[in-house]
N, C-alpha and C positions, 0 to 999 in steps of 0.2 A: 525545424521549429517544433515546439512543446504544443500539443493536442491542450488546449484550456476546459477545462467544465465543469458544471455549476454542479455536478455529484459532489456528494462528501459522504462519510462511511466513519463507522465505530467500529474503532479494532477492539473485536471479542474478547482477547485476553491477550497477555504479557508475548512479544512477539518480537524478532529481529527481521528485518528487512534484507531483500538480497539485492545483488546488482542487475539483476536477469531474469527472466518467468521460466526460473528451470532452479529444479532441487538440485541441479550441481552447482548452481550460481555461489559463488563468494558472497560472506557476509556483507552487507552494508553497512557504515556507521549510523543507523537509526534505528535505536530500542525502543518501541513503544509499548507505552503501558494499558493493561484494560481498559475499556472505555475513551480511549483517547481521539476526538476529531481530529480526521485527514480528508486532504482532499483527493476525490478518485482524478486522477488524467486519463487513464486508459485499461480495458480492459482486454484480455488474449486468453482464452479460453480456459482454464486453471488457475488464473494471475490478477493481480490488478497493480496496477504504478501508479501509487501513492504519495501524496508530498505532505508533507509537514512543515511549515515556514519554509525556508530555501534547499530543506533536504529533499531528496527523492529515490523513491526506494522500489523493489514489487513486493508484495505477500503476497500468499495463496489466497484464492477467493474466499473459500470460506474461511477465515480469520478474519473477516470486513463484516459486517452487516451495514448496507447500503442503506442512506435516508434522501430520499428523494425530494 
């Protein structure tokens, strides 16, 4: 099952998403651009798993700024 949650976050600048909360992780197909609302699902200590309509992706934490 997908963790649901009412976070959502502004991705700080131009940023591709990966499959996995690890800088080996393989690209995602999900570019997103400065300022762009997503929603957080989940967080793992460097990472956060992000969706955007039906995509879902991680980026590093800081590339998010969280709005609670």
């Amino acid at each position: 099952t997908t963790y649901r949650s009412a976070r959502h976050g502004v991705v700080a600048g131009a940023a591709t998403g990966v499959t996995a909360p690890s800088s080996l992780a393989q690209p995602a197909q999900l570019v997103l651009k400065g300022g762009e609302m997503v929603e957080v699902l989940e967080t793992r200590s460097e990472w956060v798993r992000i969706r955007v309509d039906q995509a879902e992706a991680w980026l590093p934490r800081d590339a998010v700024f969280m709005v609670w």
